[in-house]
PyMOL CGO cylinders between C-alpha atoms (Angstrom):
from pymol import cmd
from pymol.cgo import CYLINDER

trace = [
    CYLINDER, 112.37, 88.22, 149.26, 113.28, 88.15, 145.67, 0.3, 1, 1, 1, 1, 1, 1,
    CYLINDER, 113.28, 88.15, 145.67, 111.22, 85.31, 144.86, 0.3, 1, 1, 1, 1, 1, 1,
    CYLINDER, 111.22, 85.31, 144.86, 107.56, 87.09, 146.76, 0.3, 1, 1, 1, 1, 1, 1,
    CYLINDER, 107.56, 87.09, 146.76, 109.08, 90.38, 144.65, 0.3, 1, 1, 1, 1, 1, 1,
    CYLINDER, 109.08, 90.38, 144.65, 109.48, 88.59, 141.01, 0.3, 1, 1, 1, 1, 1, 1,
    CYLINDER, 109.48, 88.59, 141.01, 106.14, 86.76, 141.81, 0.3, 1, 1, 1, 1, 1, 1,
    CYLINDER, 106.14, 86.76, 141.81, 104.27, 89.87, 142.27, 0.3, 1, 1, 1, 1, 1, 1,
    CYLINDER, 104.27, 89.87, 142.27, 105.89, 91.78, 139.93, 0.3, 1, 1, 1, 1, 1, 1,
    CYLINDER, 105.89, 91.78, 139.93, 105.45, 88.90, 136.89, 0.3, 1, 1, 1, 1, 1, 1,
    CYLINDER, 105.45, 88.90, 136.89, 101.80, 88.62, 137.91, 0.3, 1, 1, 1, 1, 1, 1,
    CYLINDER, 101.80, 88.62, 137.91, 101.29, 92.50, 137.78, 0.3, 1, 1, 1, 1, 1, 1,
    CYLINDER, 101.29, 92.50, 137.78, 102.74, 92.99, 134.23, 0.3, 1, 1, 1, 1, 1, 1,
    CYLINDER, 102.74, 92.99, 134.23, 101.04, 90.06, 132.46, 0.3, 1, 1, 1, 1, 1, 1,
    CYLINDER, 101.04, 90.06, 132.46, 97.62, 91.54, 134.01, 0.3, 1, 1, 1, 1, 1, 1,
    CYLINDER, 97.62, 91.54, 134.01, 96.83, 89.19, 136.76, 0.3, 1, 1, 1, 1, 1, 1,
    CYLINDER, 96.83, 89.19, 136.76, 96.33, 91.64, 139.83, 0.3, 1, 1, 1, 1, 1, 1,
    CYLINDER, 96.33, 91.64, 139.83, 93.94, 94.77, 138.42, 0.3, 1, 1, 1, 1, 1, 1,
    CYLINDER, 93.94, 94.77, 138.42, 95.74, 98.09, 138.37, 0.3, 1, 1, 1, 1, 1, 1,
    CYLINDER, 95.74, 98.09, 138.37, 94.31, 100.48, 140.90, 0.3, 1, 1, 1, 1, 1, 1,
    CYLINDER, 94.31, 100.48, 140.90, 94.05, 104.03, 139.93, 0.3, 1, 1, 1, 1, 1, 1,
    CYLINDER, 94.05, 104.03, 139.93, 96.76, 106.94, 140.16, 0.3, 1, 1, 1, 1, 1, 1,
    CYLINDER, 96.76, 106.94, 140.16, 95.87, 109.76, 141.73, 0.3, 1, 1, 1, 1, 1, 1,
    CYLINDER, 95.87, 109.76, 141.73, 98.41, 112.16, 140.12, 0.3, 1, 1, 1, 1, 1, 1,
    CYLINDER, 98.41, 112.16, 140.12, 96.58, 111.25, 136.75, 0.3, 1, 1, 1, 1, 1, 1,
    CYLINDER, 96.58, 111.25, 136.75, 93.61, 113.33, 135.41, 0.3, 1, 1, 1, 1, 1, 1,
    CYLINDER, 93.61, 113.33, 135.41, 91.72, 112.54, 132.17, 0.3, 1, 1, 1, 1, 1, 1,
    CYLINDER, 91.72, 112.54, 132.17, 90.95, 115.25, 129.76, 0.3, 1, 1, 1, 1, 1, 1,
    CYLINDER, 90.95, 115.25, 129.76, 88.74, 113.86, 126.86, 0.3, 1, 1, 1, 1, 1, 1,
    CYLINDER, 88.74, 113.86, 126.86, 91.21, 111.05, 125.41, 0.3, 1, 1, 1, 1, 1, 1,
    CYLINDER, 91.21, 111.05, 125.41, 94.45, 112.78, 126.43, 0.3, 1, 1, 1, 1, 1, 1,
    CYLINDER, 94.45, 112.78, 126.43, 95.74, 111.75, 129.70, 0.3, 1, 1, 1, 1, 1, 1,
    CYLINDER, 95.74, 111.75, 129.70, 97.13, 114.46, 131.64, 0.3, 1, 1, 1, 1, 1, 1,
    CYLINDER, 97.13, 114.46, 131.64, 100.19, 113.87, 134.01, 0.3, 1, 1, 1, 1, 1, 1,
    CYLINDER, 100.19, 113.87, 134.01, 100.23, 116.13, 136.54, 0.3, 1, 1, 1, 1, 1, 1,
    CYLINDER, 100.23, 116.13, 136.54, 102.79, 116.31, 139.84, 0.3, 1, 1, 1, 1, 1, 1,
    CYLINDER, 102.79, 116.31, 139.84, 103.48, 112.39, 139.59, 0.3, 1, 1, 1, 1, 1, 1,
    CYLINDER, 103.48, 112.39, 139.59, 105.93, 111.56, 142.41, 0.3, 1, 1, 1, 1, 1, 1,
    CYLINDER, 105.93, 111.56, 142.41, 106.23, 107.95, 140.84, 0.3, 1, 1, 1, 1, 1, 1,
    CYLINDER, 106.23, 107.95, 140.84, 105.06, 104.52, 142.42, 0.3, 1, 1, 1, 1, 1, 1,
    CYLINDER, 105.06, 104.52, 142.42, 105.41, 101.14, 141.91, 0.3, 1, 1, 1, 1, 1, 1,
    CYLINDER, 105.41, 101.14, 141.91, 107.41, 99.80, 138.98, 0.3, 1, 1, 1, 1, 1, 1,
    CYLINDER, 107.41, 99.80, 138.98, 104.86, 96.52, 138.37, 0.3, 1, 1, 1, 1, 1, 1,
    CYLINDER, 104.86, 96.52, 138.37, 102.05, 99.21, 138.30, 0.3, 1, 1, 1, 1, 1, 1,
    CYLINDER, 102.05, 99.21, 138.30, 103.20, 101.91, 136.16, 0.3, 1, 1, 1, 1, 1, 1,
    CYLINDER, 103.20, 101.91, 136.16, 104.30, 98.81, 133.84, 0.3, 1, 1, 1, 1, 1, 1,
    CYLINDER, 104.30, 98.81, 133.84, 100.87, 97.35, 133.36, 0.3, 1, 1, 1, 1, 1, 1,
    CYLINDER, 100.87, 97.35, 133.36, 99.85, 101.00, 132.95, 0.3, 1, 1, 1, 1, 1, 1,
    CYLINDER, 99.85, 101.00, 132.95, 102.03, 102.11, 130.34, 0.3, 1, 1, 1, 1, 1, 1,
    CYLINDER, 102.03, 102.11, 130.34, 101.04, 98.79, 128.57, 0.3, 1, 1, 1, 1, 1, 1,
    CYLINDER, 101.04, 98.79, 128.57, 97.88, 99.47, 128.66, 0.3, 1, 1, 1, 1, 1, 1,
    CYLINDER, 97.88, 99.47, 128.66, 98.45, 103.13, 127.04, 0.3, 1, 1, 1, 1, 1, 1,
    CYLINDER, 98.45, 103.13, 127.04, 100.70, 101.61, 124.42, 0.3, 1, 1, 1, 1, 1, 1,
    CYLINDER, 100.70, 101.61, 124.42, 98.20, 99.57, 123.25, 0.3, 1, 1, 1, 1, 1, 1,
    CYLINDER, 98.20, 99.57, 123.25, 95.58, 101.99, 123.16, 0.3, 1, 1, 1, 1, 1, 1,
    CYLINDER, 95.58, 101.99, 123.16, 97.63, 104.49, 121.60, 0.3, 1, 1, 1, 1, 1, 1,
    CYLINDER, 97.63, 104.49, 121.60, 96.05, 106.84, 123.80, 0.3, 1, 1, 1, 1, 1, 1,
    CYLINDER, 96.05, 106.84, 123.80, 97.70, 110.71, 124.20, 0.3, 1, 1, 1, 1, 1, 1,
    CYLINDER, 97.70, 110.71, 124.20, 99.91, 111.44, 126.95, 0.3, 1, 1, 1, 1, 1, 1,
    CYLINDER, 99.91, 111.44, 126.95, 100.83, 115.10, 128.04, 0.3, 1, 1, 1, 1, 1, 1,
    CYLINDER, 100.83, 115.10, 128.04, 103.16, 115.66, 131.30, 0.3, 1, 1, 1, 1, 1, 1,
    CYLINDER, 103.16, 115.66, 131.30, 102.39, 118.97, 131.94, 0.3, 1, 1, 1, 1, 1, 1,
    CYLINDER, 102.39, 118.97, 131.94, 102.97, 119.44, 135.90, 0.3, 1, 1, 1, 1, 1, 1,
    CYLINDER, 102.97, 119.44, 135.90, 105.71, 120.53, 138.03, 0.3, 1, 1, 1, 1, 1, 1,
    CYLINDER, 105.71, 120.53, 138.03, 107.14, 117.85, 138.70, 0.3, 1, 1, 1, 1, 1, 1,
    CYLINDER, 107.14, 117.85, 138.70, 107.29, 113.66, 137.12, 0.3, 1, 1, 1, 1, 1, 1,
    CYLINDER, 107.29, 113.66, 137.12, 109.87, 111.54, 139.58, 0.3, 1, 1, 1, 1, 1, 1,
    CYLINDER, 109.87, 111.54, 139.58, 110.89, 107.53, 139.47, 0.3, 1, 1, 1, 1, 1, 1,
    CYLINDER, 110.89, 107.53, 139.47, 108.09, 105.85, 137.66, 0.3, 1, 1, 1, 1, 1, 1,
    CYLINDER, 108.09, 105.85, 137.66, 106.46, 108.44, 136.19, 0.3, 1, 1, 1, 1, 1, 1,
    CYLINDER, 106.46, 108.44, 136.19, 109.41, 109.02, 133.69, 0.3, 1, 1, 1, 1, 1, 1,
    CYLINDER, 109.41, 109.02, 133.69, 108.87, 105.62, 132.19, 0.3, 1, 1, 1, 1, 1, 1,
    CYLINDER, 108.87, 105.62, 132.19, 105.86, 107.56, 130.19, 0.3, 1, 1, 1, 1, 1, 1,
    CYLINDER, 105.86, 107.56, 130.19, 109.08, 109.39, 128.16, 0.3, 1, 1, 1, 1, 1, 1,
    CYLINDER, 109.08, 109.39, 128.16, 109.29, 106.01, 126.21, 0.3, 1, 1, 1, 1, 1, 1,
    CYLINDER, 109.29, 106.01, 126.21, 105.83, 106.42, 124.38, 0.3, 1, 1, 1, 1, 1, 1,
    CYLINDER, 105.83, 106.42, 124.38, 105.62, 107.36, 121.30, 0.3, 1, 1, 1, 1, 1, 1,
    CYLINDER, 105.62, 107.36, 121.30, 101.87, 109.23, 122.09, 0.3, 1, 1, 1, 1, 1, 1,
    CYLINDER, 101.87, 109.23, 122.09, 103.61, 111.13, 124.77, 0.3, 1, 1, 1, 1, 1, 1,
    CYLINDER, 103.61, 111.13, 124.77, 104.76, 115.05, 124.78, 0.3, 1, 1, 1, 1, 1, 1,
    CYLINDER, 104.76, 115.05, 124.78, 106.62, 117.10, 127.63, 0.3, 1, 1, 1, 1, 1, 1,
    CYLINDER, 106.62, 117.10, 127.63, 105.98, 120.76, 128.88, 0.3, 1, 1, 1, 1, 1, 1,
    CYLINDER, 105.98, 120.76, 128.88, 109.57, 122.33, 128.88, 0.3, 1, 1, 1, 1, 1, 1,
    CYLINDER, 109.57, 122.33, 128.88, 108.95, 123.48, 132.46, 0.3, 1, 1, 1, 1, 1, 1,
    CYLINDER, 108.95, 123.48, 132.46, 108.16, 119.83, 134.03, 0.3, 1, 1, 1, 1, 1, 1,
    CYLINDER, 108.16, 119.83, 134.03, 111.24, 118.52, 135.99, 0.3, 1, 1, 1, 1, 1, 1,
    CYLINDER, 111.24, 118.52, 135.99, 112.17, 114.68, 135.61, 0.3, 1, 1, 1, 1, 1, 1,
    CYLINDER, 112.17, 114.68, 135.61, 113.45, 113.10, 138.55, 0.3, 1, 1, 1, 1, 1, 1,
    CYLINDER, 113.45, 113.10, 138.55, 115.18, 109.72, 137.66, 0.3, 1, 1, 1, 1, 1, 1,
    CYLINDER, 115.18, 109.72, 137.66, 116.40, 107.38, 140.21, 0.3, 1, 1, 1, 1, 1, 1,
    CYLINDER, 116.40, 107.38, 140.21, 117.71, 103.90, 140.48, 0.3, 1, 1, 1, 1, 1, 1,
    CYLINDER, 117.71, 103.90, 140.48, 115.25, 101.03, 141.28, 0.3, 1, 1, 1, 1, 1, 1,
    CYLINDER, 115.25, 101.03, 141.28, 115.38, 99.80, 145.07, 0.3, 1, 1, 1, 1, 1, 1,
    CYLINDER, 115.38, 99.80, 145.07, 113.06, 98.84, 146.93, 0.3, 1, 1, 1, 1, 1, 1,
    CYLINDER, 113.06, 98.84, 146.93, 110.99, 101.57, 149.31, 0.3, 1, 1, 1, 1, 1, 1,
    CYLINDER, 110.99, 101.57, 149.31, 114.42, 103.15, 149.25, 0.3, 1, 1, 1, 1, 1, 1,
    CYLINDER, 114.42, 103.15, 149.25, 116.69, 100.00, 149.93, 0.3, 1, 1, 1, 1, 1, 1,
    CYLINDER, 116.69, 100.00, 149.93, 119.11, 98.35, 147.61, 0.3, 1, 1, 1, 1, 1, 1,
    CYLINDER, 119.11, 98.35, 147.61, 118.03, 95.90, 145.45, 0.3, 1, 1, 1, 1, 1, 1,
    CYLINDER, 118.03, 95.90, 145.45, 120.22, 92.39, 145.09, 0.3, 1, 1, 1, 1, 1, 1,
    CYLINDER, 120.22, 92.39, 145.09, 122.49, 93.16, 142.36, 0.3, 1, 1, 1, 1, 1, 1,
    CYLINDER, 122.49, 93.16, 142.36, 120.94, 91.01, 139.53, 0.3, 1, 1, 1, 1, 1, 1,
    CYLINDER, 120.94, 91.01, 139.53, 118.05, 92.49, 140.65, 0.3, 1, 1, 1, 1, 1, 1,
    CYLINDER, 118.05, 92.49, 140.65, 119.20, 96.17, 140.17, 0.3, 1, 1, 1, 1, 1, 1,
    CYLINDER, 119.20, 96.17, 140.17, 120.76, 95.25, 137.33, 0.3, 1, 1, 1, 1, 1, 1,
    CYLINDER, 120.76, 95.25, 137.33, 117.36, 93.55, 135.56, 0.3, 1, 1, 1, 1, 1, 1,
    CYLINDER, 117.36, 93.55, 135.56, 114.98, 96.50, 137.55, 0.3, 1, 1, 1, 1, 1, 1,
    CYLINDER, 114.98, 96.50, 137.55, 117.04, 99.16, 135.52, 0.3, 1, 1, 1, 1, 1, 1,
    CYLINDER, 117.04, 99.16, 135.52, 117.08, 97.76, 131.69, 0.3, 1, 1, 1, 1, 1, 1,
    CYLINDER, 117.08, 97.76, 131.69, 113.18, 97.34, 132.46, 0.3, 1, 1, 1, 1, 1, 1,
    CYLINDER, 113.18, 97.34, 132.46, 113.04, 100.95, 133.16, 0.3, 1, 1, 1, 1, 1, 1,
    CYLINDER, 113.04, 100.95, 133.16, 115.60, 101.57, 131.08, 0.3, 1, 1, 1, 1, 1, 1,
    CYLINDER, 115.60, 101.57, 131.08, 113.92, 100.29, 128.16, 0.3, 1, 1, 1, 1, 1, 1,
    CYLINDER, 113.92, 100.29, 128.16, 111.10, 102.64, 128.46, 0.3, 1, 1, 1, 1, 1, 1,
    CYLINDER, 111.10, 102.64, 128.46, 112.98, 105.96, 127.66, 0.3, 1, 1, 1, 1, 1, 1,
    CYLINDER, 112.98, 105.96, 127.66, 114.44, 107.13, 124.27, 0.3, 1, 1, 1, 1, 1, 1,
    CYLINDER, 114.44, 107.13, 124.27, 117.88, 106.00, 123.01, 0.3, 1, 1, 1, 1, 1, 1,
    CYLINDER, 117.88, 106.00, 123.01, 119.98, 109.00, 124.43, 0.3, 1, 1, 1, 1, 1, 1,
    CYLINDER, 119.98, 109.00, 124.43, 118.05, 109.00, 127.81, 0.3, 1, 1, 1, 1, 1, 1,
    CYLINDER, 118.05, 109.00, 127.81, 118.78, 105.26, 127.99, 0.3, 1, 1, 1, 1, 1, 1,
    CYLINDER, 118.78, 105.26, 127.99, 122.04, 105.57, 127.58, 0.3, 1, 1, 1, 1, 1, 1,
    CYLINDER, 122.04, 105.57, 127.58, 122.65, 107.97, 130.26, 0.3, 1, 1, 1, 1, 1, 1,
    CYLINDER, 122.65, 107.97, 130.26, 120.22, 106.05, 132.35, 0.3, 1, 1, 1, 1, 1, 1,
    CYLINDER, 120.22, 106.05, 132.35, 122.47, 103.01, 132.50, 0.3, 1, 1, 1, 1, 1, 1,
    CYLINDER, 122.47, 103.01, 132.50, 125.68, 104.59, 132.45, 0.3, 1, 1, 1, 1, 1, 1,
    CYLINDER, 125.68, 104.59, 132.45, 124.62, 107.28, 135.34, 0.3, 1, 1, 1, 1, 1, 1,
    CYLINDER, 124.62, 107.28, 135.34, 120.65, 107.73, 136.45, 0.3, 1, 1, 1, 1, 1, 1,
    CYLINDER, 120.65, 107.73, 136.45, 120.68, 104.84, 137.65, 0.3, 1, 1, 1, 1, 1, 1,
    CYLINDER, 120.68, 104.84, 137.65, 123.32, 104.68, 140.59, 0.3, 1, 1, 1, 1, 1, 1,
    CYLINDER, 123.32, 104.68, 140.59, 121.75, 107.22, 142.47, 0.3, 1, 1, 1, 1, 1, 1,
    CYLINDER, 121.75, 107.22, 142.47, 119.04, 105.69, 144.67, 0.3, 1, 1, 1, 1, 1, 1,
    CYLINDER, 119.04, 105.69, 144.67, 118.35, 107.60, 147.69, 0.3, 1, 1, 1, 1, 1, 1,
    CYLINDER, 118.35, 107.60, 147.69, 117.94, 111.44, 146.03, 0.3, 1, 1, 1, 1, 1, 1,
    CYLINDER, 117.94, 111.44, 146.03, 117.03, 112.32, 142.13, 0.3, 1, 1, 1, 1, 1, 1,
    CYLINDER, 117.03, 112.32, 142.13, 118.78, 113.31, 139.22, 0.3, 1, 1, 1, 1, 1, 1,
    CYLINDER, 118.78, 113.31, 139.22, 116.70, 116.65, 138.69, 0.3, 1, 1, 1, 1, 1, 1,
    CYLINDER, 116.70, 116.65, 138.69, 116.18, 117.64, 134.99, 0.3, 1, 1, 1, 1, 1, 1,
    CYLINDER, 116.18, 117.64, 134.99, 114.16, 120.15, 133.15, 0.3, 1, 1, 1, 1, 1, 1,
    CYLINDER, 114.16, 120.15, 133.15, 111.76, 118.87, 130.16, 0.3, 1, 1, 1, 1, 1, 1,
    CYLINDER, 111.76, 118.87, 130.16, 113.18, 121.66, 128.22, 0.3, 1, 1, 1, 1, 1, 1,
    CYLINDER, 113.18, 121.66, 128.22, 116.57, 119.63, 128.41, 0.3, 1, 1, 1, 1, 1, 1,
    CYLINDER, 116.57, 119.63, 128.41, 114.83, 116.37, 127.21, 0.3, 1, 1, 1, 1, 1, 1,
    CYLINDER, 114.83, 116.37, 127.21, 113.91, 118.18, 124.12, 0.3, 1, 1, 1, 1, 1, 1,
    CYLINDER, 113.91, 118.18, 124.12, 116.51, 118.90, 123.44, 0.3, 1, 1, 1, 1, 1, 1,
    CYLINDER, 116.51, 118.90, 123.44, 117.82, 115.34, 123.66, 0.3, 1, 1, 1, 1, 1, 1,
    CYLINDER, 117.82, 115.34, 123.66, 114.47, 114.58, 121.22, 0.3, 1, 1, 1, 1, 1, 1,
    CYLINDER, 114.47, 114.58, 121.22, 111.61, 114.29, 123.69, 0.3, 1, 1, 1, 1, 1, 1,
    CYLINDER, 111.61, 114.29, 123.69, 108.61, 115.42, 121.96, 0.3, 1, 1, 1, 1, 1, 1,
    CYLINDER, 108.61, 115.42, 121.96, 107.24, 118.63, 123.68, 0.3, 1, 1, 1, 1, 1, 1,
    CYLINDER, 107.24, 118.63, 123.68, 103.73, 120.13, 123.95, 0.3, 1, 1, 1, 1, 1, 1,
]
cmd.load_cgo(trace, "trace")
């Protein structure tokens, strides 16, 4: 299983399978607005956020709620918070299972890598062990660990 999941997963991030589209996203002129994004598919939202990196298009999460993959946006320098959205981080598994553990351990510095310096550290010291529920917390918490708000 690790092979098919590294196979799929290296040809989604180098751009091989198209990215279909999210439906928790809406576009508002050339911001993209995040709204109520329950996460997805780590190969997806990786090909994504590459994709917003290079066009150094604005990002706003401005919903309720942004869980799993959907946090990986926090890493982007374009992107600001609303101080009422809660960020629910999680471990990577997969559809809720653990992963091998060179797999976990790999899964998390790639998601790890995509949040800020503080939020990375407590990512790989303690978000990421927790696989079945969330780690609930407020944007107004992440700025004040430095996200950039709205």
């Amino acid at each position: 299983m690790s092979l098919v999941f590294w196979a799929v997963f290296t040809s989604l991030v180098l751009g091989l399978v198209p990215l279909s589209g999210h439906t928790a996203l809406a576009q508002d002129a050339e911001t993209l607005i995040v709204r109520n994004d329950r996460g997805g598919e780590l190969a997806k939202r990786l090909r994504q956020i590459r994709e917003l990196r290079q066009s150094g298009r604005p990002v706003e999460i401005r919903g309720g709620v942004c869980f799993s993959t959907c946090t990986m946006f926090l890493g982007l320098p374009q992107t600001c918070i609303s101080s009422r959205t809660v960020f629910g981080f999680h471990g990577p598994s997969s559809y809720g299972r653990p992963l091998a553990p060179k797999v976990f351990e790999e899964a998390s510095h790639v998601i790890a890598d995509h949040y800020p310096p503080a939020l990375k550290r407590w990512y790989l010291e303690t978000g990421r062990y927790r696989i079945r529920t969330l780690h609930r917390i407020r944007g107004a918490r992440l700025i004040d660990l430095g996200v950039r708000g709205c």
